[in-house]
Every structure is written in C-alpha cells, then in structure tokens.
C-alpha positions in Angstrom: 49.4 239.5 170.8 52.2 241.6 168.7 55.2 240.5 169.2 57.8 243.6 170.3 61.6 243.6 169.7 63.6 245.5 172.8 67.2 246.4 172.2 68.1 247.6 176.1 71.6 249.5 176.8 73.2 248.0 179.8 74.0 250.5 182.3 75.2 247.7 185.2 74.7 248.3 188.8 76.5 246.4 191.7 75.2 244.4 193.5 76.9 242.6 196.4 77.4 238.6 195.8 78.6 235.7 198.0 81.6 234.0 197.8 81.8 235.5 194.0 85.6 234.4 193.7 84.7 231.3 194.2 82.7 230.5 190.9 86.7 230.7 188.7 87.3 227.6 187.2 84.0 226.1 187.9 82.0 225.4 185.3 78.5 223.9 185.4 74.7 223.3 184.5 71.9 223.4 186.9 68.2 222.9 186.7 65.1 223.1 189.0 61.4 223.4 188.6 58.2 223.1 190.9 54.7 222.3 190.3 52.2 223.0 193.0 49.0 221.2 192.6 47.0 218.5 193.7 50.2 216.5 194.2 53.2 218.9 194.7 56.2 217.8 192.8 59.9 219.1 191.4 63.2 218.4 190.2 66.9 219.5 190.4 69.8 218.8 189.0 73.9 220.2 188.9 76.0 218.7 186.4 78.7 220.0 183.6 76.7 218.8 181.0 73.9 219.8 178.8 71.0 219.2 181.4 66.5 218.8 180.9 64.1 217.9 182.6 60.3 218.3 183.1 57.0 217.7 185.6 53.8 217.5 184.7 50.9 217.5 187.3 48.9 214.2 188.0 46.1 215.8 188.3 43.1 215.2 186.5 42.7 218.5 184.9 46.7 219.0 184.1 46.6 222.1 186.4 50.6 222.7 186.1 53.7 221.8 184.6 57.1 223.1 184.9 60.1 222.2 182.3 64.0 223.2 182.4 67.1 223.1 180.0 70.6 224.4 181.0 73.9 223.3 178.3 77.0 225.5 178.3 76.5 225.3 174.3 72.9 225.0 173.5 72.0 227.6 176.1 69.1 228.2 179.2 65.5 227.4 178.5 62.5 227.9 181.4 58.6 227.2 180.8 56.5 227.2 183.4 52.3 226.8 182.5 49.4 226.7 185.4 45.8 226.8 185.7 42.9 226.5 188.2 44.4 227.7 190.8 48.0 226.0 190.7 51.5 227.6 190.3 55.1 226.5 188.5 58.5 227.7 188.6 61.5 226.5 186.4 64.7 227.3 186.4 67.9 226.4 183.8 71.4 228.1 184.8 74.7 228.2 183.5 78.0 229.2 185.1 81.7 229.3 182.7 84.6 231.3 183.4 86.5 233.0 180.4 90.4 233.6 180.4 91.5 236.7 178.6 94.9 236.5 177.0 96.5 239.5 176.3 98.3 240.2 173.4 102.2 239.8 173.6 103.9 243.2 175.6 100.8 244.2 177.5 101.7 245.6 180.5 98.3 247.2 181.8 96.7 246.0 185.0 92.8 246.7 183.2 91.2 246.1 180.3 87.8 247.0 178.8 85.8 244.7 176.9 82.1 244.9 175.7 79.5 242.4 174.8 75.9 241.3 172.8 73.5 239.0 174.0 70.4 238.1 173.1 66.9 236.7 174.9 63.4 235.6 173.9 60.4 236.3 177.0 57.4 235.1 176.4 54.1 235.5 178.8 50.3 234.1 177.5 46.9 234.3 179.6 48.3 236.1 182.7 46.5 238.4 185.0 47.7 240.7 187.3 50.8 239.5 189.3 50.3 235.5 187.7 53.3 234.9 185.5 56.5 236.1 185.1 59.6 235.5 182.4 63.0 236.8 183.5 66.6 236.3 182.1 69.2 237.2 184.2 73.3 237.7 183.1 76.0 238.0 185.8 79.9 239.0 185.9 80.2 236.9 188.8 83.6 238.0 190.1 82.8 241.4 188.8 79.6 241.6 191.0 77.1 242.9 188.1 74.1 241.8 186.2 71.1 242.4 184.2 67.6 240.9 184.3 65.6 241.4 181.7 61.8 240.2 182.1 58.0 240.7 181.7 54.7 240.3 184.0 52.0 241.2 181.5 51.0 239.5 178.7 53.2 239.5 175.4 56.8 238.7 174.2 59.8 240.5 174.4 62.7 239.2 172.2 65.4 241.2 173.1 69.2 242.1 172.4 71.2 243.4 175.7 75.0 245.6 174.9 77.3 246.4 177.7 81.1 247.7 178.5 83.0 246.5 181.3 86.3 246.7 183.1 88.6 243.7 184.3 91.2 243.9 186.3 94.2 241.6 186.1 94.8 238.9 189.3 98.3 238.4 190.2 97.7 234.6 189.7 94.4 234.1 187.3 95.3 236.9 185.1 92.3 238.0 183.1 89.2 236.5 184.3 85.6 236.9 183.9 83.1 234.2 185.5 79.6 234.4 183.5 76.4 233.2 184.8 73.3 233.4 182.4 69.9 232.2 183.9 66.4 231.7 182.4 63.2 231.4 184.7 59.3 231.2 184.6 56.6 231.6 186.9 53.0 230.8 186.5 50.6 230.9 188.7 46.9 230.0 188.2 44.2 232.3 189.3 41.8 231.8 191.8 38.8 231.0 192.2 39.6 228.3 189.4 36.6 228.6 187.1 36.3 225.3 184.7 36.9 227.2 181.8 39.9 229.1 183.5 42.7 229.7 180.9 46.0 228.0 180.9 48.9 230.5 181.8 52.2 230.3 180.9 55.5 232.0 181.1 58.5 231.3 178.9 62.4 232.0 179.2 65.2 231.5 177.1 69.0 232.6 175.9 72.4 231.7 174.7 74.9 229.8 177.3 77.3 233.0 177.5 76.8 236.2 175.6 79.4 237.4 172.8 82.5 238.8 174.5 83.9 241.7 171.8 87.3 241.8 172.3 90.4 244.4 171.8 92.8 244.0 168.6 95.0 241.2 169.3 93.2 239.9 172.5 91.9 236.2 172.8 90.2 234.2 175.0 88.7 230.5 176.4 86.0 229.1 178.4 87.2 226.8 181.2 84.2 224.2 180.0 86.3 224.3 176.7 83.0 225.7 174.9 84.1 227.9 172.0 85.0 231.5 172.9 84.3 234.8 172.5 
C-alpha cells in the first residue's frame, strides 16, 4: 500500500445548517464511538476539554473496537477496526469560534480571509463498501464545509486551501464559528471466515485550520487556544 499525498482546492458549497448562529461563543469537545458485536457497546462524551476514549469488544475473538480523541489544541482523532462480521464507528469533534479584529479605520462591512489545513485518512483490509475515513471542516455560521475521505484501501494525507467572505454583525463583529470532525467506519464482512482479516479505518486533523489573515488584521479563539 503506497502511501499518496492529495493537496485538494476548496471550492465550498452551501449547505443549509440548523440553528448555525447558535454555535458563537460556544466552544467545545465531543466524542462518540460504537461497537457492534457480540455484546453491543459505546461511548459519548461533550466537554471543553481535551477528550478520549475507547471500546473494545468482549468478545472472544476481539471482533471490533472503536476509539475517539477530540482537544481544541491537540486536534480530532477517529479509529474504528472490525472483523468477522462486526462493525465500529468513532467519532472526535471540535467546535471554536474566532473573532476577527480589524485593523484601526476599517470601515468595510466584509472581509476575505483564506486558510490551510491539513488531514491524514487511513483505510487497511476493506472490501467493497466496509470502511470508511472522512474529515469534515465547517464555517458554521457561514453554512460551508468540506469532507474529505476514502472507501478503498490506502491513505490519503492531505492539505485542503480555501477563500471565504465574512460579513461583519452589528453586535459580534467579525466572526467565524469552526467545526473540524474526524470519523471511521469499519465494518466486518460477512460470512465471517476464521481467518477473516481485521479492517480498519483511520481519521485524523488539527483542532482549527490556519486562518491567513489581511495586513494588520488579528484574531482569537473564544476557548482561548492560540490563533490564527
């Protein structure tokens, strides 16, 4: 398996999102995961701080485990690995909204800023329509995103660029709410044969991409991470 490096050119499409306004000044973490096997289990968790967590099947042959990380510093992280017939999910989420402070005598009502991110999707053992890596960034209150992911077998390590326009609130100011998501999905194929292989799907990225800004513009995350 060769490893491949993607560079993608964000072209974002809208998308219509609940309640978006209502993710400003709201930071936080989440996590879930499920395994489905002999004994289903699974996990979830919300918090504002850096967040892990993992199941592992009690089954005798270890037929599926699902693991999680979500930290507005240390980034999302999703593995999800199943066999004989068994299936996982995970899920680690983060959600931070950056203020944009204008340089002193801007008067414009917009501003256009750009930005880098960066992902690593990793699939092993899969067959047709068993695993799946995806990373997903949102502009919440902008109602946009991107999801990068894979369903064959191989990794994709992969830089995303984009430009986008925010317009000024008459009581936030410059705002832009960012949600960045990693998620597996394995699923094991069936019939299990004894020998079947293990499959697993991996996710991960930073907590918030790289916000390039305009000469004299600044900014700060309402989680008090550093920013851009």
């Amino acid at each position: 398996m060769n490893p491949r490096r993607n560079e993608n050119r964000i072209v974002f499409a809208s998308f219509l999102l609940c309640c978006s306004t209502g993710w400003a000044q709201a930071f936080s973490t989440s996590i879930n995961g499920t395994a489905n096997t002999c004994t289903p289990m699974q996990y979830s968790e919300t918090g504002t701080k850096f967040l892990s967590d993992k199941i592992a099947d009690s089954c005798p042959d270890g037929s599926a485990s699902a693991a999680s990380t979500a930290g507005l510093v240390l980034g999302e992280g999703a593995l999800a690995t199943a066999q004989n017939g068994a299936g996982a999910t995970a899920r680690g989420m983060a959600i931070q909204t950056a203020t944009l402070i204008p340089p002193k005598g801007y008067t414009r009502k917009t501003v256009t800023f750009s930005f880098t991110d960066t992902y690593k999707l990793s699939l092993d053992g899969v067959g047709p329509g068993t695993g799946k890596a995806e990373i997903c960034l949102g502009f919440l209150n902008l109602g946009n995103k991107v999801c990068p992911s894979i369903e064959t077998n191989g990794v994709n390590n992969g830089t995303m660029h984009g430009t986008f326009v925010v317009t000024k609130l008459p009581v936030s100011g410059f705002i832009l709410t960012i949600g960045k998501q990693a998620y597996a999905e394995a699923a094991g194929n069936a019939p299990p044969p004894p020998t079947e292989p293990l499959v697993q799907a991996e996710a991960a990225t930073t907590s918030h991409p790289k916000l390039i800004l305009p000469k004299g513009w600044k900014c700060k995350y309402d989680s008090g991470t550093p920013c851009p």
